[in-house]
PALUMRO-641260 format. One record per residue (C-alpha): residue in one letter; residue number from 1; x, y, z; chain. Coordinates in nm, 3 decimals. Layout:
<"a" NUM <X Y Z> "A">
...
end
This chain:
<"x" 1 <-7.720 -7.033 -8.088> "A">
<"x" 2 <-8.044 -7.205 -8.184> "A">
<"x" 3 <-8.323 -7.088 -8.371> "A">
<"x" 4 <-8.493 -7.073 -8.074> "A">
<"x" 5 <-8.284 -6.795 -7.948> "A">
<"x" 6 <-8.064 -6.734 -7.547> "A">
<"x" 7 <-8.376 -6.689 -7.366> "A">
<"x" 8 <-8.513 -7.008 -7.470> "A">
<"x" 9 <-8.218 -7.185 -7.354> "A">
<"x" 10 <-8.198 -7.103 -7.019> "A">
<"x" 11 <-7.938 -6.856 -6.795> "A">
<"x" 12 <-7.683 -6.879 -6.578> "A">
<"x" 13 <-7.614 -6.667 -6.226> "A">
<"x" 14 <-7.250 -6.617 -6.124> "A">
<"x" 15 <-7.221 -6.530 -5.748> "A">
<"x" 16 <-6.882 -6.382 -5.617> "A">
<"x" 17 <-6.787 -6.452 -5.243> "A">
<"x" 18 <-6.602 -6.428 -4.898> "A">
<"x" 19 <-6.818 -6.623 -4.755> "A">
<"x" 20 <-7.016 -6.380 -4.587> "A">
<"x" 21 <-7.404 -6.479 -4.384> "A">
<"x" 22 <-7.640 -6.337 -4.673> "A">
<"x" 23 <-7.486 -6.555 -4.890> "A">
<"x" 24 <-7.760 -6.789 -4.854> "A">
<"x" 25 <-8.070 -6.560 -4.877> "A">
<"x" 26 <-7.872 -6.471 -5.228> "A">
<"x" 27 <-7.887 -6.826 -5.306> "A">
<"x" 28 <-8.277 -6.889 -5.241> "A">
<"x" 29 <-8.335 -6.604 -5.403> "A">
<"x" 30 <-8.234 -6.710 -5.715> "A">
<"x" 31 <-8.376 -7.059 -5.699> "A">
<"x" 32 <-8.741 -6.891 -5.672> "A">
<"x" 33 <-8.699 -6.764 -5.984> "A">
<"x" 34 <-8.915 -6.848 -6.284> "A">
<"x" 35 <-8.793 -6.985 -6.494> "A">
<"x" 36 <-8.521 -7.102 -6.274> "A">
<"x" 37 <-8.167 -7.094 -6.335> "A">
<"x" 38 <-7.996 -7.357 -6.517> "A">
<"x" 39 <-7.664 -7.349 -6.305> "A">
<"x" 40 <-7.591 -7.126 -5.988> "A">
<"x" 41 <-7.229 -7.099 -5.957> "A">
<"x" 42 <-7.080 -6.970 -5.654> "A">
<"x" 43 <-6.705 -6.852 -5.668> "A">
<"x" 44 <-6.533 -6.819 -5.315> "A">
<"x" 45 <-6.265 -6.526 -5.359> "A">
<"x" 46 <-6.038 -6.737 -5.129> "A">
<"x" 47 <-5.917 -7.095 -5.073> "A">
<"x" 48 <-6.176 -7.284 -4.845> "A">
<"x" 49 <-6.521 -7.360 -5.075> "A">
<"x" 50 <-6.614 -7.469 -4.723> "A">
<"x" 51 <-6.784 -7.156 -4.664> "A">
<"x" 52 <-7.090 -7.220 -4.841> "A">
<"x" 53 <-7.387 -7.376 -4.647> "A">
<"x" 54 <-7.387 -7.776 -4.696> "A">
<"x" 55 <-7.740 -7.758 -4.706> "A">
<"x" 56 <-7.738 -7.512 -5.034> "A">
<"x" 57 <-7.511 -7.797 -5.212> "A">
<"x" 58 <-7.866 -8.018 -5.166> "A">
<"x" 59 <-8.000 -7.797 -5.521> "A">
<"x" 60 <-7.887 -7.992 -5.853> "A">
<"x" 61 <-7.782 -7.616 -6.018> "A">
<"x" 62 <-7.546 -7.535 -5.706> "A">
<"x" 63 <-7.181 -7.540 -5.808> "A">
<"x" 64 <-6.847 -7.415 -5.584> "A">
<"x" 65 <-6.517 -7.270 -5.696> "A">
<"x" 66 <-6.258 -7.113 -5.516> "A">
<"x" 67 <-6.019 -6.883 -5.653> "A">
<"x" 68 <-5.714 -6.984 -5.421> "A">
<"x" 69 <-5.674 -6.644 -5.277> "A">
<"x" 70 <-5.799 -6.261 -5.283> "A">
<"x" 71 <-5.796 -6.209 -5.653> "A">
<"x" 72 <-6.075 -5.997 -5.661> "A">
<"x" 73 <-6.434 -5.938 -5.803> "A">
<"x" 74 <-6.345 -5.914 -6.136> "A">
<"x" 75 <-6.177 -6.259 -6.139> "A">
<"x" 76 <-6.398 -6.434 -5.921> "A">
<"x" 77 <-6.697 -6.344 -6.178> "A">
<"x" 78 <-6.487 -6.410 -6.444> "A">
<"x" 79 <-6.386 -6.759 -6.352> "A">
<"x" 80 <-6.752 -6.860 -6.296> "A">
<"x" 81 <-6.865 -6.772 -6.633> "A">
<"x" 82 <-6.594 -6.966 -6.763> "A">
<"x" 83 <-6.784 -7.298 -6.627> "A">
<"x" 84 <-7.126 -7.208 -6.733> "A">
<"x" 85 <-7.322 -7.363 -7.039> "A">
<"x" 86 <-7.603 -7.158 -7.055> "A">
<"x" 87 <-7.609 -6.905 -7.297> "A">
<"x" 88 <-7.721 -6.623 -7.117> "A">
<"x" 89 <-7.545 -6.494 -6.746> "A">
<"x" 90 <-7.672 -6.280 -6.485> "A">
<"x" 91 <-7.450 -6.174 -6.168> "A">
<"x" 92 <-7.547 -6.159 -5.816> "A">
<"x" 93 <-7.355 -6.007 -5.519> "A">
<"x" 94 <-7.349 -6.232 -5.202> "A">
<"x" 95 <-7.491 -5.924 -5.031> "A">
<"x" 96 <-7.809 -5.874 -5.243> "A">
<"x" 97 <-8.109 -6.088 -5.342> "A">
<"x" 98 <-8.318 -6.107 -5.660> "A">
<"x" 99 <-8.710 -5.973 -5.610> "A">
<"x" 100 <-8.969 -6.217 -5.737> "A">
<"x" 101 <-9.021 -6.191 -6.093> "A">
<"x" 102 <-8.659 -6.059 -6.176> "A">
<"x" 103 <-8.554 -6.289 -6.420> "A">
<"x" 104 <-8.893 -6.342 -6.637> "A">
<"x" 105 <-8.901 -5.946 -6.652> "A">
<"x" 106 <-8.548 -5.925 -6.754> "A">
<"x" 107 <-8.576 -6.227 -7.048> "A">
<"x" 108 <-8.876 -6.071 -7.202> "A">
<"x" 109 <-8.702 -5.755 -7.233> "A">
<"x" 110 <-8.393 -5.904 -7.357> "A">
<"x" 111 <-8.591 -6.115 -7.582> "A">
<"x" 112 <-8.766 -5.754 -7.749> "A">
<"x" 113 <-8.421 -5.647 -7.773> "A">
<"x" 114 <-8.246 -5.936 -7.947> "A">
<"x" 115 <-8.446 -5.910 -8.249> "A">
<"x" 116 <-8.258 -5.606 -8.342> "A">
<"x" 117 <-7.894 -5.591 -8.185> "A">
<"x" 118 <-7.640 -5.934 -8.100> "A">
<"x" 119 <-7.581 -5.860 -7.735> "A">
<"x" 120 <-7.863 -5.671 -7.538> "A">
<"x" 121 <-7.737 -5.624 -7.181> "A">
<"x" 122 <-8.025 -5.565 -6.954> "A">
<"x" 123 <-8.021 -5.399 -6.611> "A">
<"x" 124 <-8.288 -5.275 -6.367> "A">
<"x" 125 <-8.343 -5.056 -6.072> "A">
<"x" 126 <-8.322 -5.171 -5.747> "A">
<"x" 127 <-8.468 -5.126 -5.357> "A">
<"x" 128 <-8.228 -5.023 -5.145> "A">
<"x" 129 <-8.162 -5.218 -4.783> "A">
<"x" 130 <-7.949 -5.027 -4.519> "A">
<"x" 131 <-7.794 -5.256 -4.256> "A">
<"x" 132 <-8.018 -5.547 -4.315> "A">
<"x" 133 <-8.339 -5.307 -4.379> "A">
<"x" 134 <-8.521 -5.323 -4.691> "A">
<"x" 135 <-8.633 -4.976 -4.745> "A">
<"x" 136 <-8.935 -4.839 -5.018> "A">
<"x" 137 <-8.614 -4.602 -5.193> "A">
<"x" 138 <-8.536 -4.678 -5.519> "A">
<"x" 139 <-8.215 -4.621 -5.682> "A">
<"x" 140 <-8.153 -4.488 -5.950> "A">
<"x" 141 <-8.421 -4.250 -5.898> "A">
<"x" 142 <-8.514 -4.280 -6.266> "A">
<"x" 143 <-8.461 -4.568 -6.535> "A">
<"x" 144 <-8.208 -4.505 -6.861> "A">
<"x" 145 <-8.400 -4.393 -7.141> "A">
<"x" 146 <-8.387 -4.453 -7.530> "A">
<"x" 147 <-8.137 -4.211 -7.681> "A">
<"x" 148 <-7.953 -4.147 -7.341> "A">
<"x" 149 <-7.621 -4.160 -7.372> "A">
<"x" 150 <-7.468 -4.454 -7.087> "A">
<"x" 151 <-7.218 -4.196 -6.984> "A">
<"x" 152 <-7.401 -3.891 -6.903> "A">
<"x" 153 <-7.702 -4.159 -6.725> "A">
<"x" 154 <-7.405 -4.296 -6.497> "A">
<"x" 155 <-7.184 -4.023 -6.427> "A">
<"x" 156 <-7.404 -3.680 -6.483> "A">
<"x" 157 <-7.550 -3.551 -6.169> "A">
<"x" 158 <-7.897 -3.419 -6.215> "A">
<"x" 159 <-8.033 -3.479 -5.861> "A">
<"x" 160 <-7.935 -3.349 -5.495> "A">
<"x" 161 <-8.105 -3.660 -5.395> "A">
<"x" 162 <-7.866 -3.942 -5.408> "A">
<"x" 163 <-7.891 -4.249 -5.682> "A">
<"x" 164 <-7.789 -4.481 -5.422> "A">
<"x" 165 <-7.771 -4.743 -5.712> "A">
<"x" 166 <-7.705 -4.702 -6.083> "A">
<"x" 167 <-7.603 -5.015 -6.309> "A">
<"x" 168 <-7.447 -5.239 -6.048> "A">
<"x" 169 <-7.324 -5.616 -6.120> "A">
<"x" 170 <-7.632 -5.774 -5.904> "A">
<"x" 171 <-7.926 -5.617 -6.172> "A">
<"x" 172 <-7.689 -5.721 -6.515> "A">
<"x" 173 <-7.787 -5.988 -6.704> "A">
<"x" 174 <-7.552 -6.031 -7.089> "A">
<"x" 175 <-7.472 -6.336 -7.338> "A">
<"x" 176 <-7.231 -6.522 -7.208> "A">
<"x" 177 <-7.037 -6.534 -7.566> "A">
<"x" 178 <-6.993 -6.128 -7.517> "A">
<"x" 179 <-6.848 -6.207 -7.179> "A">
<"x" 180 <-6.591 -6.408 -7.368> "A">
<"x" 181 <-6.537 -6.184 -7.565> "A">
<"x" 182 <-6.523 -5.849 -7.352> "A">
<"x" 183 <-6.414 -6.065 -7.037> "A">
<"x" 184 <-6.428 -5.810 -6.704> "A">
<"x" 185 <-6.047 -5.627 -6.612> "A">
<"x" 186 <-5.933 -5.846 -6.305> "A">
<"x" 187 <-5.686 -5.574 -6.214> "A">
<"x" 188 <-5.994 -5.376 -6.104> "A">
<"x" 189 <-6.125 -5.387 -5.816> "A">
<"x" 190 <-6.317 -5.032 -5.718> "A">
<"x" 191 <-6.596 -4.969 -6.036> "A">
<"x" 192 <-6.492 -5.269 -6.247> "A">
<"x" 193 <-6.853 -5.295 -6.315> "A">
<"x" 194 <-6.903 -4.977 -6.483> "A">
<"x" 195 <-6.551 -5.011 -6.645> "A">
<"x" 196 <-6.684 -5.346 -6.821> "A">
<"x" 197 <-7.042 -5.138 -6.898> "A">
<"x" 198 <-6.866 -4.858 -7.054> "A">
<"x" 199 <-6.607 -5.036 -7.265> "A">
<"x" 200 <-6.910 -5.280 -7.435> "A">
<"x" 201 <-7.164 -5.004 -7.499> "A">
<"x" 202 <-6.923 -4.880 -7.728> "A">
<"x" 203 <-6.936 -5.195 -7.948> "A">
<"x" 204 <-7.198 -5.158 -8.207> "A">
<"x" 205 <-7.310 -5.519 -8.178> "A">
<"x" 206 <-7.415 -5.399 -7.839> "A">
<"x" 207 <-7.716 -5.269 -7.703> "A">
<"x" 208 <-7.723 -5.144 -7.259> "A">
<"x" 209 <-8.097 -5.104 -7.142> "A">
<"x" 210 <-8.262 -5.069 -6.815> "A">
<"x" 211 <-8.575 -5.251 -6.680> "A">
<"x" 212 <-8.765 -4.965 -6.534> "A">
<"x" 213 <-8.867 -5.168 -6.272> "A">
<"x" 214 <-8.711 -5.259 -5.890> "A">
<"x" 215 <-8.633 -5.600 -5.932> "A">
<"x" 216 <-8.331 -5.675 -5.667> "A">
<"x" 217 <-8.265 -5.567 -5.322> "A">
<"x" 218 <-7.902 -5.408 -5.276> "A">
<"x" 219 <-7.691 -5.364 -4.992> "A">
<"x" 220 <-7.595 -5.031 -4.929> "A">
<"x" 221 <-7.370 -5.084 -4.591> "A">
<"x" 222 <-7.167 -5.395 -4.573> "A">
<"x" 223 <-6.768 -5.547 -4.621> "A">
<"x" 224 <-6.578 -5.722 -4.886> "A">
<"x" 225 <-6.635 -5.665 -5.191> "A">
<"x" 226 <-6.879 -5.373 -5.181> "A">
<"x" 227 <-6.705 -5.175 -4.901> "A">
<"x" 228 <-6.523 -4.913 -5.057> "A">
<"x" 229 <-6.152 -4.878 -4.904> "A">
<"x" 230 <-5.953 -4.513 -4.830> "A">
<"x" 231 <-5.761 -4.348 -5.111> "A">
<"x" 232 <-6.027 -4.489 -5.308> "A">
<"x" 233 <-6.080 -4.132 -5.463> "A">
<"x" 234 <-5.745 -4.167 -5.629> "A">
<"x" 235 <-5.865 -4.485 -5.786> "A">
<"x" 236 <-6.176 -4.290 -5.891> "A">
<"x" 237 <-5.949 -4.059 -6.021> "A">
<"x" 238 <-5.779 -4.306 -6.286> "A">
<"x" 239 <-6.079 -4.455 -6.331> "A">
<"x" 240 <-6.228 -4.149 -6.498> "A">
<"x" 241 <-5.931 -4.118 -6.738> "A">
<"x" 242 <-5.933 -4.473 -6.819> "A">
<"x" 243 <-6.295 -4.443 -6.977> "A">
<"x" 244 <-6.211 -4.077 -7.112> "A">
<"x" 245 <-6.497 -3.907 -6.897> "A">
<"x" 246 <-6.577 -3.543 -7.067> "A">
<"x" 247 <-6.493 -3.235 -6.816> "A">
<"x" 248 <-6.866 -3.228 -6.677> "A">
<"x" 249 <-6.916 -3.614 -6.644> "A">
<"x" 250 <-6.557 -3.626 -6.466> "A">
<"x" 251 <-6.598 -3.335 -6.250> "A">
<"x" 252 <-6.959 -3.473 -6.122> "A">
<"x" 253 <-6.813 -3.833 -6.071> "A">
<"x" 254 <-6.528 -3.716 -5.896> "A">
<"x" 255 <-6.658 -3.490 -5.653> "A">
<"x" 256 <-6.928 -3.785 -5.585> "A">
<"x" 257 <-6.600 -4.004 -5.515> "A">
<"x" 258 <-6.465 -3.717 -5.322> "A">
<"x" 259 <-6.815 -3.725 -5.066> "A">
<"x" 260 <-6.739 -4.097 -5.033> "A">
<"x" 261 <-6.426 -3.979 -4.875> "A">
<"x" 262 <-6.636 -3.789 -4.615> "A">
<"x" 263 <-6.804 -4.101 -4.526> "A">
<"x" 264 <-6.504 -4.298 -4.444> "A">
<"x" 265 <-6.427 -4.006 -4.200> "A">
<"x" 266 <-6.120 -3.879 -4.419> "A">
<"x" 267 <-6.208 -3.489 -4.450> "A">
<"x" 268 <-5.862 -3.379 -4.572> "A">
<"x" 269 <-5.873 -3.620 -4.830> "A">
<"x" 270 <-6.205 -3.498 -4.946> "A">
<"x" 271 <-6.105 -3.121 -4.964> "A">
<"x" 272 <-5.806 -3.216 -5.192> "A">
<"x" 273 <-6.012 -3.383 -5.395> "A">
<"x" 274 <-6.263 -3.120 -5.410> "A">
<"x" 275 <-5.991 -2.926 -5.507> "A">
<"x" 276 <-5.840 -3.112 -5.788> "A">
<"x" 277 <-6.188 -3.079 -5.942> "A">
<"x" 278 <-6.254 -2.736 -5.906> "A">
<"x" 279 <-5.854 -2.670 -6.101> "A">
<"x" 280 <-5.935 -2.968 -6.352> "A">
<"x" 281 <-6.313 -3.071 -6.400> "A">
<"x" 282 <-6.675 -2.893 -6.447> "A">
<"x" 283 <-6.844 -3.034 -6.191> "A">
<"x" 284 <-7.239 -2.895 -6.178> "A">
<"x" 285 <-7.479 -2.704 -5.966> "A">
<"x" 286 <-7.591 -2.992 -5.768> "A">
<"x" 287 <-7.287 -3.181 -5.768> "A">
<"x" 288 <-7.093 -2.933 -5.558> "A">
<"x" 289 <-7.417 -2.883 -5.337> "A">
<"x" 290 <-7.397 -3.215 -5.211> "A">
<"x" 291 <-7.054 -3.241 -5.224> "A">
<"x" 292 <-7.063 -2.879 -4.934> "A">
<"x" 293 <-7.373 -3.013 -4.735> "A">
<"x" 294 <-7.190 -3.352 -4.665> "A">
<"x" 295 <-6.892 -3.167 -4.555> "A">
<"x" 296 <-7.048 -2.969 -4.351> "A">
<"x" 297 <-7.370 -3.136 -4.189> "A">
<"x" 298 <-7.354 -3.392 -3.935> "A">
<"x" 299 <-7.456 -3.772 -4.124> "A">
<"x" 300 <-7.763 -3.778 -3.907> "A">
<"x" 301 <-7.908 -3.430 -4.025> "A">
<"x" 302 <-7.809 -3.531 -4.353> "A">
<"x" 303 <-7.952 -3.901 -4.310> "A">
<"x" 304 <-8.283 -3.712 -4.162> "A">
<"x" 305 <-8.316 -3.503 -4.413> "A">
<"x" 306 <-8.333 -3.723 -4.728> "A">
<"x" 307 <-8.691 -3.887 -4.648> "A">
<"x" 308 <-8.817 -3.497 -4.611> "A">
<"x" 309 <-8.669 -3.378 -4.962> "A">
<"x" 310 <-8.835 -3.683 -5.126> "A">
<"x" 311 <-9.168 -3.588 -4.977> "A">
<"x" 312 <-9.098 -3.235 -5.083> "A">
<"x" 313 <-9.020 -3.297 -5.393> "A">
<"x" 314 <-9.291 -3.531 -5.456> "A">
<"x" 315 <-9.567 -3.325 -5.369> "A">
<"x" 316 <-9.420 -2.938 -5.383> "A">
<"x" 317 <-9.449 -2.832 -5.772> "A">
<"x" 318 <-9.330 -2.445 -5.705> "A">
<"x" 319 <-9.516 -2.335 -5.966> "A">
<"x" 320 <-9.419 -2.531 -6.246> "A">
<"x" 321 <-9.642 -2.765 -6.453> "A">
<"x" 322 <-9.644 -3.071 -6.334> "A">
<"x" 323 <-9.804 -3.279 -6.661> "A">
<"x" 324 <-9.504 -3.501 -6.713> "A">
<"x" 325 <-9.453 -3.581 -6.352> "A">
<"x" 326 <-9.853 -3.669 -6.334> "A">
<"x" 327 <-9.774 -3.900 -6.637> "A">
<"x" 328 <-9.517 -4.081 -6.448> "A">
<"x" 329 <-9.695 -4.110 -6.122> "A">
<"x" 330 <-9.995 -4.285 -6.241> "A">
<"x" 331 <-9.866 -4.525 -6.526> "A">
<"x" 332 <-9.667 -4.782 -6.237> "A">
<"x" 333 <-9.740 -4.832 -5.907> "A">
<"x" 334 <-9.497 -4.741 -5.660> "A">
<"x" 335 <-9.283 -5.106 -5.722> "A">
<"x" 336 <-9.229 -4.973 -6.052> "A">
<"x" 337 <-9.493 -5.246 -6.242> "A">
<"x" 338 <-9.772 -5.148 -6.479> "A">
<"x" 339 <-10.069 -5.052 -6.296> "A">
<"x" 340 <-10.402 -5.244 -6.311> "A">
<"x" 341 <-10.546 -5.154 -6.670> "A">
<"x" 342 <-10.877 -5.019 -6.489> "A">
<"x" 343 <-10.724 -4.818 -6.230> "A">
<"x" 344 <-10.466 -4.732 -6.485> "A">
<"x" 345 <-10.714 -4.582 -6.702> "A">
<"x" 346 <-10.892 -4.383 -6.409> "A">
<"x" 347 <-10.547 -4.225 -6.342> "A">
<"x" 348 <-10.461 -4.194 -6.658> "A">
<"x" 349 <-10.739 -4.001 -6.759> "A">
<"x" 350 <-10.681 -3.770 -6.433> "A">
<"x" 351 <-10.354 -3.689 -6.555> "A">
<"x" 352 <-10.471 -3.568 -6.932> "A">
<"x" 353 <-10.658 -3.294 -6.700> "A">
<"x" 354 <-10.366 -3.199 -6.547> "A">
<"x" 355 <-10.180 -3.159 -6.846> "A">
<"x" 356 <-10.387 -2.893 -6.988> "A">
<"x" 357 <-10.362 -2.697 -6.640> "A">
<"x" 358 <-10.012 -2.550 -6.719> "A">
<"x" 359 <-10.048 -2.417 -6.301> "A">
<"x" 360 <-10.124 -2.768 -6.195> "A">
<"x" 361 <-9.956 -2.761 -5.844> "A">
<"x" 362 <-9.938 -3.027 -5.545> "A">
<"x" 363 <-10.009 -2.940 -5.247> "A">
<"x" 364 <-9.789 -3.089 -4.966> "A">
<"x" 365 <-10.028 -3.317 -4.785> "A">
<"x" 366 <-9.804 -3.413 -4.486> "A">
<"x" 367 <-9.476 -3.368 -4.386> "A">
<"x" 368 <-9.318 -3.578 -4.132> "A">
<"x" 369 <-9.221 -3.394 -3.800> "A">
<"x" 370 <-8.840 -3.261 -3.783> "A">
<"x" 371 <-8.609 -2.966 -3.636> "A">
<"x" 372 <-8.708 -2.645 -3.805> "A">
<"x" 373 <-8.293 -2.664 -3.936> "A">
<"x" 374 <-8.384 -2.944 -4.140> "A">
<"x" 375 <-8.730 -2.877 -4.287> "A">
<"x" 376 <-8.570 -2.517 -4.441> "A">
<"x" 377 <-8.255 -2.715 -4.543> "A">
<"x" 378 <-8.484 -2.953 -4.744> "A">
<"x" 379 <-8.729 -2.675 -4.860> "A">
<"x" 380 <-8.435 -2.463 -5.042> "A">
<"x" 381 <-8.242 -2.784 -5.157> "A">
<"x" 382 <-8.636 -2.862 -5.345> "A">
<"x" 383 <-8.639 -2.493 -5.477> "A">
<"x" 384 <-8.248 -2.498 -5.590> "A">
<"x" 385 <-8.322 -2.816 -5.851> "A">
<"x" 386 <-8.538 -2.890 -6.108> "A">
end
C-alpha cells in the first residue's frame, strides 16, 4: 500500500447473484456513490452471466462472472474479490441497495481507524424494507460500542424487540489483502457472514466497528440467497459450536434460530429445538419470551404489535431515569446523522435538565389504535425489559 493509504486508492463492491429483479436498483445504487467505486463486480451463482441487464454493462466499472453452478454465497463473493484491484472491498446483496452517502461515511471511519490497527472492518446499521417496502425501523436497534465484545453484540439478546439486522454482508466494507488472507468458508452457506466476522475479530491485526448510522436498505423477505431453508436450526446448531459460543450466547442464538423455525411453519421442529436449549444452553429472560409469544401468537398479532412496543418503549419511562436515553435521542436525528449544530445544542442543553431530574418520565403522547389484546401484550412486554 501507498503512503497515501486504502481509502485514497479507491474500493471495490462484490455483488453475489441469481439473477433476481432488484439486482439492478443494487447496481445504481452503488454507482451514486461518492466517491464512486472503482470496479463493480457482479458474480452470477450459476452458469448464464446473461442475467444481468445489458443496459448495466453500459458503466466502465461493471464486470460479470459466473460461477458455473450453485456454489454458494461464500464462493460467489469469494471469486469476485479475487478479480478486484482496489485495495479496499465492500459487499452488496442483489436484494439490498446502498443509502446515499454510504461509502464516504464508511471511508472516513475506516480512515480514523487505520491509523491504529492493519485491517479495520467497518459495518453500519441498516433500514429495513419488507416485501419491497422501505420502512423507518432500524436494525440493529443500537450500534456496537467500544469495548463490546463482537460475540455478546451479535449473539446476546438484550431486547424483546427484534434486531432485524446485525452485521450482515451488504453494510461490510474490509481490505481486500485480509480477504486473502481470511478468505470466506465456501462450504457455508446459512451465517457464513458472521462465521467470517467472528473468525477475523480474533486476529489482533484486526479491528470490527460499526457506523452508527443507517446507511443501506435490507431485504427482510425474499429467495436465494437470503431465504433461510428448513432444518436450518440444525445448521444453527453447528454453527454455534464451530465459533465456540459460551452457554448464554448459544442458548440466545439458538432459540432465535429455533423462532425462525416457527416462521417457516415447522412448529415441531421449533419445540425440539427449544428443547435442546433448555437441556444444553442458558438462554435469557427475553430470549425465551420471544421465543413463547411467537409460538403461541398468530404472525399478524405479533406483526401488529411490534410498531406499538416501539412507541411504548420510546415514550413510557416506568419510572426510571431517563438521562441516557435523552442523550441519545437528541444527539442524531432519527436517520442516525449528527444533528444540525444549532438545533443540536438546543436539545442538547434540554437533555442536561433532564439528567439532573433522576424522575424524568415520558409521557406517552399517542398510541396508535389496536385490539385491547395487543395494547396489554405490548404494555407488559415494555414493563418485563429494561
Amino acid at each position: 500500500m501507498t503512503a497515501s493509504g486504502p481509502a485514497e486508492q479507491g474500493y471495490a463492491v462484490v455483488i453475489p447473484t441469481l439473477g433476481r429483479p432488484t439486482l439492478a436498483a443494487a447496481v445504481l445504487s452503488t454507482i451514486t456513490q461518492h466517491p464512486r467505486p472503482q470496479e463493480i463486480v457482479v458474480v452470477v451463482d450459476g452458469t448464464d452471466p446473461a442475467v444481468v441487464p445489458d443496459y448495466l454493462m453500459e458503466f466502465p466499472e461493471m464486470r460479470v462472472l459466473a460461477t458455473g453452478g450453485r456454489r454458494g454465497p461464500s464462493a460467489a463473493r469469494m471469486m469476485g474479490v479475487a478479480v478486484c484491484r482496489a485495495p479496499l472491498v465492500a459487499f452488496l446483496d442483489d436484494d439490498d441497495e446502498w443509502l446515499p452517502g454510504k461509502m464516504a461515511a464508511q471511508l472516513e471511519l475506516f480512515t480514523a481507524l487505520r491509523a491504529h490497527t492493519p485491517y479495520p472492518v467497518v459495518s453500519c446499521r441498516a433500514y429495513l424494507t419488507y416485501h419491497g417496502r422501505v420502512t423507518s425501523q432500524i436494525g440493529p436497534m443500537e450500534p456496537l460500542s467500544d469495548g463490546e465484545t463482537l460475540l455478546d453484540y451479535m449473539f446476546a439478546r438484550r431486547h424483546v424487540m427484534p434486531q432485524g439486522f446485525k452485521l450482515g454482508s451488504s453494510s461490510l466494507l474490509a481490505p481486500r489483502a485480509l480477504l486473502e488472507a481470511e478468505p470466506w468458508d465456501e462450504r457455508l452457506h446459512l451465517h457464513e457472514d458472521w462465521e467470517w466476522l467472528v473468525r477475523v475479530s480474533r486476529r489482533d491485526d484486526v479491528h470490527v466497528a460499526m457506523h452508527p448510522a443507517a446507511l443501506i436498505s435490507y431485504t427482510k423477505s425474499g429467495g436465494g440467497h437470503a431465504s433461510r431453508p428448513r432444518g436450518a436450526w440444525r445448521v444453527s446448531v453447528e454453527f454455534a459450536e464451530r465459533i465456540g459460543l459460551g452457554a448464554r450466547n448459544r442458548g440466545d442464538f439458538l432459540l432465535s434460530a429455533a423462532g425462525n423455525s416457527i416462521t417457516l411453519r415447522d412448529r415441531a421442529e421449533s419445540v425440539r429445538a427449544a428443547t435442546s436449549v433448555w437441556r444444553t444452553a442458558e438462554a435469557g429472560t427475553a430470549a425465551w419470551l420471544v421465543f413463547l409469544l411467537r409460538l403461541t401468537l398468530p404472525d399478524p398479532m405479533l406483526r401488529a404489535a411490534v410498531p406499538l412496543v416501539r412507541t411504548v418503549r420510546t415514550a413510557v419511562c416506568l419510572g426510571r431515569p431517563r438521562a441516557g436515553l435523552a442523550r441519545r435521542l437528541v444527539t442524531s436525528n432519527w436517520r442516525g446523522s449528527p444533528l444540525p449544530e444549532r438545533s443540536g445544542q438546543r436539545n442538547r442543553d434540554a437533555a442536561e435538565k433532564a439528567t439532573h431530574s433522576t424522575n424524568s418520565v415520558l409521557k406517552i403522547e399517542e398510541i396508535p389504535q389496536s385490539s385491547h389484546l395487543i395494547t396489554t401484550l405490548v404494555v407488559l412486554i415494555s414493563g418485563i425489559l429494561p
